[in-house]
py3Dmol code that shows the C-alpha trace and the ligand (Angstrom):
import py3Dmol

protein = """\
ATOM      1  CA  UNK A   1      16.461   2.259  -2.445  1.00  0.00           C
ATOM      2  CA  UNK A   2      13.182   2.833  -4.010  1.00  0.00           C
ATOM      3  CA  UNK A   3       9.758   2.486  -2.997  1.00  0.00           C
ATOM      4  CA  UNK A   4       6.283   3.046  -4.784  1.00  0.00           C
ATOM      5  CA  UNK A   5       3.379   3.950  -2.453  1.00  0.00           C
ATOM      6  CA  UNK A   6       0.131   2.899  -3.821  1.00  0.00           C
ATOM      7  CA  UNK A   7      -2.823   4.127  -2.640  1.00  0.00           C
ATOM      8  CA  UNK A   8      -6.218   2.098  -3.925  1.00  0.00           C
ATOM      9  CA  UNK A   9      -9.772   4.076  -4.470  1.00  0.00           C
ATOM     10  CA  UNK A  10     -11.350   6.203  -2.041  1.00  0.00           C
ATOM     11  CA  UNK A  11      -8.351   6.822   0.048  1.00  0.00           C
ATOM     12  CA  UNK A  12      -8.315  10.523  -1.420  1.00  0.00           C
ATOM     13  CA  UNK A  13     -11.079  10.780   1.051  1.00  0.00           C
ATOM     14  CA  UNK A  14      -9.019  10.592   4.166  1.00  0.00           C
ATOM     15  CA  UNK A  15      -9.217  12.739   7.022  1.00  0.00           C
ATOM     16  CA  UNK A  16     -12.898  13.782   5.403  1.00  0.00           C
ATOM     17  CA  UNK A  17     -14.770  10.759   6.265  1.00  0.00           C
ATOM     18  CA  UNK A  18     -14.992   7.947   8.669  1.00  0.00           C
ATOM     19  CA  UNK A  19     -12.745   9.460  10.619  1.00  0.00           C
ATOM     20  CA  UNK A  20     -13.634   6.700  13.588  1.00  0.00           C
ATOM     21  CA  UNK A  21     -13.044   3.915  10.781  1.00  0.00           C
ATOM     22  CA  UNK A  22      -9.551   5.470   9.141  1.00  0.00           C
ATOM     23  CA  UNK A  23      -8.255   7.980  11.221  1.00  0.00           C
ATOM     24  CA  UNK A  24      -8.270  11.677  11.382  1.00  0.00           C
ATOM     25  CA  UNK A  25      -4.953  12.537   8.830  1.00  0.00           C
ATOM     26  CA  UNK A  26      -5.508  13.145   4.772  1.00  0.00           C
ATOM     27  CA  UNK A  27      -3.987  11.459   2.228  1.00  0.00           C
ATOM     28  CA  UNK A  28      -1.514  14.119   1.649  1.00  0.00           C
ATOM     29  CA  UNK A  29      -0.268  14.237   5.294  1.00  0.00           C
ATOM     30  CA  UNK A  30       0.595  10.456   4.933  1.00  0.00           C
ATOM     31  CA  UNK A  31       2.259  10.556   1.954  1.00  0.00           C
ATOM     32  CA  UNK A  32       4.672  14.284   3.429  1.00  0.00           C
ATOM     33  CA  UNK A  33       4.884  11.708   6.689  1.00  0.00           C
ATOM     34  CA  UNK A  34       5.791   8.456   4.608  1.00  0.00           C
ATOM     35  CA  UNK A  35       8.715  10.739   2.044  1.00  0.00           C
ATOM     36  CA  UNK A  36       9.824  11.947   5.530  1.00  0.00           C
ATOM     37  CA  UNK A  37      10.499   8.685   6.871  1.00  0.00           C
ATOM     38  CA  UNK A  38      11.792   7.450   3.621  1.00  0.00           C
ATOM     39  CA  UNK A  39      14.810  10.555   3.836  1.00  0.00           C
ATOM     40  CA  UNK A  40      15.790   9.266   7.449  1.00  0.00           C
ATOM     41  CA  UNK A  41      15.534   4.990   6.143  1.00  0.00           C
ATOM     42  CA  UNK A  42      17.806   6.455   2.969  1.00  0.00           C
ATOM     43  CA  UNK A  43      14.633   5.404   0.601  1.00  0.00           C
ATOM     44  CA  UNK A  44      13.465   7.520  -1.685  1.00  0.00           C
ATOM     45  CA  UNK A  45       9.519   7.199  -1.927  1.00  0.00           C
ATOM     46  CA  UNK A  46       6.785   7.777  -4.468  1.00  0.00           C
ATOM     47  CA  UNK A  47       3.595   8.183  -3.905  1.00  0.00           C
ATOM     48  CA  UNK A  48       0.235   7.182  -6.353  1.00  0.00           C
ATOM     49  CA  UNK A  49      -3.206   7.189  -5.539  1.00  0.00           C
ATOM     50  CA  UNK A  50      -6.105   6.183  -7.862  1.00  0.00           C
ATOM     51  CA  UNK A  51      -9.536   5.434  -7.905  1.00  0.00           C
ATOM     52  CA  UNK A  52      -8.967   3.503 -10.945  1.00  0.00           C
ATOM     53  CA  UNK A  53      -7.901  -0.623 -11.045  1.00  0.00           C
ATOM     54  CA  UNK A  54      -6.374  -0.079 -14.412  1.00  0.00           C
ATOM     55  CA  UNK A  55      -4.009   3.064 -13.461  1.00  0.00           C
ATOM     56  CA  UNK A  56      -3.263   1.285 -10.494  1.00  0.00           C
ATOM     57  CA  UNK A  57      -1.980  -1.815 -13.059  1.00  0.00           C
ATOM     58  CA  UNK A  58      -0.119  -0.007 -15.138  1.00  0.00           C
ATOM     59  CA  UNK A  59       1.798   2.093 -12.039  1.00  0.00           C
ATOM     60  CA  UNK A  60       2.860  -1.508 -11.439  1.00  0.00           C
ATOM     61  CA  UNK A  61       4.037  -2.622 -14.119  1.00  0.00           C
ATOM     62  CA  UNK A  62       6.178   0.713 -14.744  1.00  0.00           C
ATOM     63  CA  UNK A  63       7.673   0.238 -11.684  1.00  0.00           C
ATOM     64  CA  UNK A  64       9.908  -2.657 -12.886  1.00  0.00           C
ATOM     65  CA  UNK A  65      13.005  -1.810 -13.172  1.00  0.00           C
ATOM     66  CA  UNK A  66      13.187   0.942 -10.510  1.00  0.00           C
ATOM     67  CA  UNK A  67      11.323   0.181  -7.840  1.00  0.00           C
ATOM     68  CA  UNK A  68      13.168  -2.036  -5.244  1.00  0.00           C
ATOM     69  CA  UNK A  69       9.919  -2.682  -2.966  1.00  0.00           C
ATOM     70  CA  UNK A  70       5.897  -1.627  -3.093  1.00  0.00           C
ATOM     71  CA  UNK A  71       3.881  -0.809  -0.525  1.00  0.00           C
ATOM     72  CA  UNK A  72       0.184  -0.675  -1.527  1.00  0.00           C
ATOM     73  CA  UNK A  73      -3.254  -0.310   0.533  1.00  0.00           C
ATOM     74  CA  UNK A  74      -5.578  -1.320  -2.394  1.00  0.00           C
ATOM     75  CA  UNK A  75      -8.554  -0.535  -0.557  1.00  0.00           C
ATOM     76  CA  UNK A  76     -11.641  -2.579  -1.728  1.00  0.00           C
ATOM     77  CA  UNK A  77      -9.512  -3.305  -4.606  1.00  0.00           C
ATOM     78  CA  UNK A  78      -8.029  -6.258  -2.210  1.00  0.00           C
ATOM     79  CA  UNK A  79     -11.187  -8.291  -2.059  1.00  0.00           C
ATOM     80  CA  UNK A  80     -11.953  -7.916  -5.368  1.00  0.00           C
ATOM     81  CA  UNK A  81      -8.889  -7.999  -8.100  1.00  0.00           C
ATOM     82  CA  UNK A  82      -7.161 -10.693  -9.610  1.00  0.00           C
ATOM     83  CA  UNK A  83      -5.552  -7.878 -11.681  1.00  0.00           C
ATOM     84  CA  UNK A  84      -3.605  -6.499  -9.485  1.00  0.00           C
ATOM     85  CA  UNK A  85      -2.688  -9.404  -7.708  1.00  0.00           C
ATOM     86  CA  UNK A  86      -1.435 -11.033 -11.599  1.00  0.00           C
ATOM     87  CA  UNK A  87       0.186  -7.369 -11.881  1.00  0.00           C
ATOM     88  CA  UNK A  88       1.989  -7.550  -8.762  1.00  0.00           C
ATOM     89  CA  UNK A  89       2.945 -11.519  -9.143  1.00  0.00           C
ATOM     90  CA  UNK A  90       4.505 -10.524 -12.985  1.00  0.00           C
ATOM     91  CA  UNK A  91       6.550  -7.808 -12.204  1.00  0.00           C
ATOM     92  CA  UNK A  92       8.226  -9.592  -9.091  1.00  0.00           C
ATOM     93  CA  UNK A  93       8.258  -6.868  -6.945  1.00  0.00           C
ATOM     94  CA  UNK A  94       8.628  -7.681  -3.110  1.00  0.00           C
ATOM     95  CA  UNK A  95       5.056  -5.991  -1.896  1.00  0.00           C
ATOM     96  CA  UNK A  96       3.803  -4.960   1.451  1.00  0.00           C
ATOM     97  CA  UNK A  97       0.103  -5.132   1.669  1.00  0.00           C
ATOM     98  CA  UNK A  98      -1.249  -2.077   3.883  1.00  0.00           C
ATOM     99  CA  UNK A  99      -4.494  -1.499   5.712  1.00  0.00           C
ATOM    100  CA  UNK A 100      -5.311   1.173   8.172  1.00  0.00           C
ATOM    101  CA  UNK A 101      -8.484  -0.952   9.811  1.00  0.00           C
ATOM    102  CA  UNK A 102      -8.159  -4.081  11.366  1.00  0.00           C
ATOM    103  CA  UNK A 103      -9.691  -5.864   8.402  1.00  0.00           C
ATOM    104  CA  UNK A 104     -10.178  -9.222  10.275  1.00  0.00           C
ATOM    105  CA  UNK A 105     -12.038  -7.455  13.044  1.00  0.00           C
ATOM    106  CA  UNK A 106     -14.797  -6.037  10.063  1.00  0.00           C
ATOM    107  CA  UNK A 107     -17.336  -8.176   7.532  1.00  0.00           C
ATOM    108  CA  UNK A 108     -16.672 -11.055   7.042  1.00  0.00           C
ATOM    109  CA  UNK A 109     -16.215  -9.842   2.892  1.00  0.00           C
ATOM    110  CA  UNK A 110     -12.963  -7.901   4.063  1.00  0.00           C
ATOM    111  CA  UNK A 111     -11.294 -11.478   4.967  1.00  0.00           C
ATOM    112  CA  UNK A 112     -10.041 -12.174   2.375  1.00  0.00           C
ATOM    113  CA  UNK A 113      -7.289 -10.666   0.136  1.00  0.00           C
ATOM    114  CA  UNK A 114      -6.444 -11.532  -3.596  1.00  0.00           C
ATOM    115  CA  UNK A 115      -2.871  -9.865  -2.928  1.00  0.00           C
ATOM    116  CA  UNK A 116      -1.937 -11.518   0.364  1.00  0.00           C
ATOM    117  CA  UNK A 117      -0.450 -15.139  -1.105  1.00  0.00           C
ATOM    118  CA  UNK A 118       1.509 -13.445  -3.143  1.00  0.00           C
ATOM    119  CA  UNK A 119       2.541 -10.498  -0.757  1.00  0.00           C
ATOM    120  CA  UNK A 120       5.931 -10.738   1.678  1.00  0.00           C
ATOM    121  CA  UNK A 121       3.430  -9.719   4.671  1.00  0.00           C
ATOM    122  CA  UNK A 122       0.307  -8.054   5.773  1.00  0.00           C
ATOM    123  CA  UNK A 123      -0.170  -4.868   7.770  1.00  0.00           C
ATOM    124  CA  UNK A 124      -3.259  -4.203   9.687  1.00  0.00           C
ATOM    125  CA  UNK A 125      -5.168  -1.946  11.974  1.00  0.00           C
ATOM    126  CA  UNK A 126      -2.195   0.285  12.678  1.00  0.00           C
ATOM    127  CA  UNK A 127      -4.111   3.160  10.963  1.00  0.00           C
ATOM    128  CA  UNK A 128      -1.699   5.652   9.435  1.00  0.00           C
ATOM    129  CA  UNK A 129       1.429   4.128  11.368  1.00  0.00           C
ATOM    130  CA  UNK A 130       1.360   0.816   9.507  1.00  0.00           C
ATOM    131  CA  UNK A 131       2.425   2.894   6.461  1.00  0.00           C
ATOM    132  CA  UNK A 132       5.573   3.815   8.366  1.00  0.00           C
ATOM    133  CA  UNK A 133       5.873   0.204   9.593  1.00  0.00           C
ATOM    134  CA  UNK A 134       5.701  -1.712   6.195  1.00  0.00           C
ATOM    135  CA  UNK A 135       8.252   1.242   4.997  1.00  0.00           C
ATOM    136  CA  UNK A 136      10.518   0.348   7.406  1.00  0.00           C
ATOM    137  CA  UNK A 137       9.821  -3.063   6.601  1.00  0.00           C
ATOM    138  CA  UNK A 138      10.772  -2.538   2.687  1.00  0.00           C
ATOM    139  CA  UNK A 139      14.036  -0.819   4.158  1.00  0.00           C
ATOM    140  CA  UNK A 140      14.769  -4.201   5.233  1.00  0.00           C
ATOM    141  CA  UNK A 141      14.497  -6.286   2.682  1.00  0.00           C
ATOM    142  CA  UNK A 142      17.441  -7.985   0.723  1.00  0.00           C
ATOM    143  CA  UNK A 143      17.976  -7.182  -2.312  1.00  0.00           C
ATOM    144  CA  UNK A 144      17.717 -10.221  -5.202  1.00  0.00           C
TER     145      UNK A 144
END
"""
ligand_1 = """\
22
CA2
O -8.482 -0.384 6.123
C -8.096 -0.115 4.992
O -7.074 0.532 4.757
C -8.941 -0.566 3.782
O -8.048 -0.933 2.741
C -9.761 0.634 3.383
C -10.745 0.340 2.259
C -11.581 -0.911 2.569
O -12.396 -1.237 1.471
C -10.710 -2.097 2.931
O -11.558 -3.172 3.289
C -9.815 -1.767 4.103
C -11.685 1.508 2.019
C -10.997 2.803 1.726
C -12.010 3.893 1.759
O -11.412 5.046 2.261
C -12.205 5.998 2.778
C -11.567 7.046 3.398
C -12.316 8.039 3.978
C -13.694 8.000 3.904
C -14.322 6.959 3.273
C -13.567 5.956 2.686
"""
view = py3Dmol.view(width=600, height=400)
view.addModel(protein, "pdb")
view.setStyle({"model": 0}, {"cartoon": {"style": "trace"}})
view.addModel(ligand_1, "xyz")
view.setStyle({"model": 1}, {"stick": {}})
view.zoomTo()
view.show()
């Protein structure tokens, strides 16, 4: 099984800032973490952060035809594009929306998520460890 990791803007900052908000580990320690799991669930994972809606589109669409799940965090990215969510809804992909805050417990403008309907589920306010849960999730879903 494959998975693709996406990782929207600003997470490159973890473990620098807002540590209270998103946790103390980098970016880099949850993607050695998530390829870790992966070898154990027999998944093999790749990882892609951007800062850039458009890179993050096209790492989408190239994933059809090998990836077999997605699990993305799209950071602000989820209350703002219908891109990704018409990216995500062409290429079919079964996706597992990630975020490491309890969005629902923050303003009221981090709600609402443009890739939610057309997600299989929502992970929230698990910090770093939801990553590992909606992986384990992904290892769990039927193929079509
Ligand atoms: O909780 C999450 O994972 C979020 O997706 C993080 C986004 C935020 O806009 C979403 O509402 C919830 C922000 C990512 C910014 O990442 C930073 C990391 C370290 C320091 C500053 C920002």
């Amino acid at each position: 099984m494959n998975v693709l990791v996406l990782h929207g803007p600003n997470l490159n900052l973890l473990g620098a800032r807002e540590p209270e908000v998103y946790g103390r580990e980098t970016l880099g320690a949850i993607d050695a973490m998530l390829e870790d799991e992966g070898r154990k669930l027999g998944i093999d994972v790749h990882t892609f952060q951007s800062n850039i809606e458009g890179e993050l589109v096209t790492a989408i669409q190239d994933a059809r035809g090998w990836a077999d799940a997605i699990v993305i965090n799209p950071a602000a990215y989820t209350h703002t594009s219908v891109a990704l969510r018409d990216a995500i809804a062409a290429v079919g992909i079964p996706t597992i929306e990630v975020h490491l805050s309890n969005v629902y417990a923050r303003e009221l403008f981090r709600h609402h998520s443009y890739i939610a309907p057309i997600a299989v589920g929502q992970i929230c306010g698990f910090g770093a460890e939801g990553y590992r849960l909606a992986l384990i999730a992904a290892s769990r879903l039927t193929k079509p």
